[in-house]
SELUMMI-458895 format. One record per residue (C-alpha): x, y, z; residue number from 1. Coordinates in nm, 3 decimals, decimal comma, always signed. Example, Ala and Ser with C-alpha at 12.3 -4.5 7.8 and 13.67 -1.06 7.14 Angstrom:
BEGIN
+---------+---------+---------+------+
|      px |      py |      pz | resi |
+---------+---------+---------+------+
|  +1,230 |  -0,450 |  +0,780 |    1 |
|  +1,367 |  -0,106 |  +0,714 |    2 |
+---------+---------+---------+------+
end
This chain:
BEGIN
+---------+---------+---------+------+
|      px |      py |      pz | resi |
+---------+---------+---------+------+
|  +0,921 | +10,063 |  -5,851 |    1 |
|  +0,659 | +10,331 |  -6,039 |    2 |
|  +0,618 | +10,287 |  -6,464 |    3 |
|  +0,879 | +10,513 |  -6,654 |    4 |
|  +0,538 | +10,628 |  -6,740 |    5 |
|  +0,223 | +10,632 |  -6,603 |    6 |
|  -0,138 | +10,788 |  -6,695 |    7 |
|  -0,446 | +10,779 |  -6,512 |    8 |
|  -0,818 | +10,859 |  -6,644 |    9 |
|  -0,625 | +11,108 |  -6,916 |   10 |
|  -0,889 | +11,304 |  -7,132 |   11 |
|  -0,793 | +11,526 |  -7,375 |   12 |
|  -1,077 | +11,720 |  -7,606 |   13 |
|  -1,089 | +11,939 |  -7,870 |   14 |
|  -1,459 | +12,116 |  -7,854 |   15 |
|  -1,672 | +11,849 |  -7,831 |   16 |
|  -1,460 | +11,633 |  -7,955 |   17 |
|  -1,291 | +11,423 |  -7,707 |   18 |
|  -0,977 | +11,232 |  -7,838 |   19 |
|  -0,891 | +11,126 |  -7,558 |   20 |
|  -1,132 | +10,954 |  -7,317 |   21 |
|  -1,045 | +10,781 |  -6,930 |   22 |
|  -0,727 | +10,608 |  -7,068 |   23 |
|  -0,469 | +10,455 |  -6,836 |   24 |
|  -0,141 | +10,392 |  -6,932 |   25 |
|  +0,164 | +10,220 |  -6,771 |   26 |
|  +0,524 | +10,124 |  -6,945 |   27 |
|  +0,762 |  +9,956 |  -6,701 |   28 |
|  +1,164 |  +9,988 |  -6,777 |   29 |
|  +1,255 |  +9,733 |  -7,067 |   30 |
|  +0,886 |  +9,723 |  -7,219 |   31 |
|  +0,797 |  +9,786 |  -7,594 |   32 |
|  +0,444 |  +9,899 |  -7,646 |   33 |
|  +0,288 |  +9,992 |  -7,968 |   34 |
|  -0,029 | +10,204 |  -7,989 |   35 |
|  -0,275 | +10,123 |  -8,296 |   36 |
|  -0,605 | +10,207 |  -8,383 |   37 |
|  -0,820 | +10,377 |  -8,658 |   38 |
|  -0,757 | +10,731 |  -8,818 |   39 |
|  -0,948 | +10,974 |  -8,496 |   40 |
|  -0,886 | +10,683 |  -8,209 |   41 |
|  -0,619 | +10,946 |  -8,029 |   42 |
|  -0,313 | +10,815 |  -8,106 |   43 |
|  -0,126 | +11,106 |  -8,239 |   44 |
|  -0,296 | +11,308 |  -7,920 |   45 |
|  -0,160 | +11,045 |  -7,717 |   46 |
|  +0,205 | +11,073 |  -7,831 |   47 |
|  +0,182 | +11,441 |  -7,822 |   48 |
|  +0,073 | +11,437 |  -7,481 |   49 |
|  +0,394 | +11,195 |  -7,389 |   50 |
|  +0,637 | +11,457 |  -7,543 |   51 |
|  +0,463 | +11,732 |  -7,365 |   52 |
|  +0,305 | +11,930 |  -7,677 |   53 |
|  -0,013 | +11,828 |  -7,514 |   54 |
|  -0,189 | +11,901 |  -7,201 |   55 |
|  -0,470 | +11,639 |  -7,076 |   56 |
|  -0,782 | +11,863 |  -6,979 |   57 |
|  -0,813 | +11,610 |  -6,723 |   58 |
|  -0,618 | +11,319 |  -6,540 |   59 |
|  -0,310 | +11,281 |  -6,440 |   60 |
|  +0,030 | +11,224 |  -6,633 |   61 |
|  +0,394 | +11,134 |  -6,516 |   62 |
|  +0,703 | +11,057 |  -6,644 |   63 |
|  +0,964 | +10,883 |  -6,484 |   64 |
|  +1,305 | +11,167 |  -6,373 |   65 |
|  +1,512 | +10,955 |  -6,605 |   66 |
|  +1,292 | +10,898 |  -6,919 |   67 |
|  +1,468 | +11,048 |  -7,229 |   68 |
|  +1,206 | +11,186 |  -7,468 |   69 |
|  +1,200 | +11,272 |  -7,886 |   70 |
|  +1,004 | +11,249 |  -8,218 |   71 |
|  +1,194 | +11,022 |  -8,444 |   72 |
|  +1,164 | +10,952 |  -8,807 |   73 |
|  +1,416 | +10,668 |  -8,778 |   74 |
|  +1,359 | +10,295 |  -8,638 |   75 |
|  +1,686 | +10,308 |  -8,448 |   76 |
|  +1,669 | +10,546 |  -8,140 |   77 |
|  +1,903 | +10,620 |  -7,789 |   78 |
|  +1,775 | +10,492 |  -7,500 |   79 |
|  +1,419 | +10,614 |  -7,449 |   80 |
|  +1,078 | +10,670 |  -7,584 |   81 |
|  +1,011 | +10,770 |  -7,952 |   82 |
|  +0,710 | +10,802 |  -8,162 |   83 |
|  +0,782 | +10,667 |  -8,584 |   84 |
|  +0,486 | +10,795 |  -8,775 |   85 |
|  +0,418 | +10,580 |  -9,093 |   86 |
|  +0,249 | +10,754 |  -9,366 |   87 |
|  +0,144 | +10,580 |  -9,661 |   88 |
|  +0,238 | +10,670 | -10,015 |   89 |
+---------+---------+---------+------+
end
């Protein structure tokens, strides 16, 4: 059975900046994954590439025909993939 969603050698750059950089990604049905890193690692280029507000310049990117995509604020979400941005006070 394929990953609800699956990413292969993504790269994503802005200029010569590249924020994103040969990253594979897989999340099976039933999985929680969190993404961390430091302020610049990609994250938020990551997540935007998920919801499709991003393109990768190169790579490839799928997600699974019955994946149910949104942004949230909240922690509680319907059955799917959501992205709860934490910004500090």
């Amino acid at each position: 059975m394929p990953a609800l969603l699956e990413g292969h050698r993504l790269a994503v750059r802005f200029g010569g900046v590249a924020a994103l950089k040969g990253v594979d990604l897989a999340v099976d049905a039933g999985e929680v994954l969190s993404v961390i890193g430091p302020n610049g690692a990609g994250k938020t280029t990551l997540f935007r590439m998920i919801t499709g507000e991003e393109k990768p310049d190169s790579g490839t990117f799928r997600v699974g025909e019955t994946v149910d995509l949104k942004l949230t604020d909240t922690v509680t979400t319907d059955a799917g993939v959501a992205a709860l941005t934490y910004v500090p006070a």
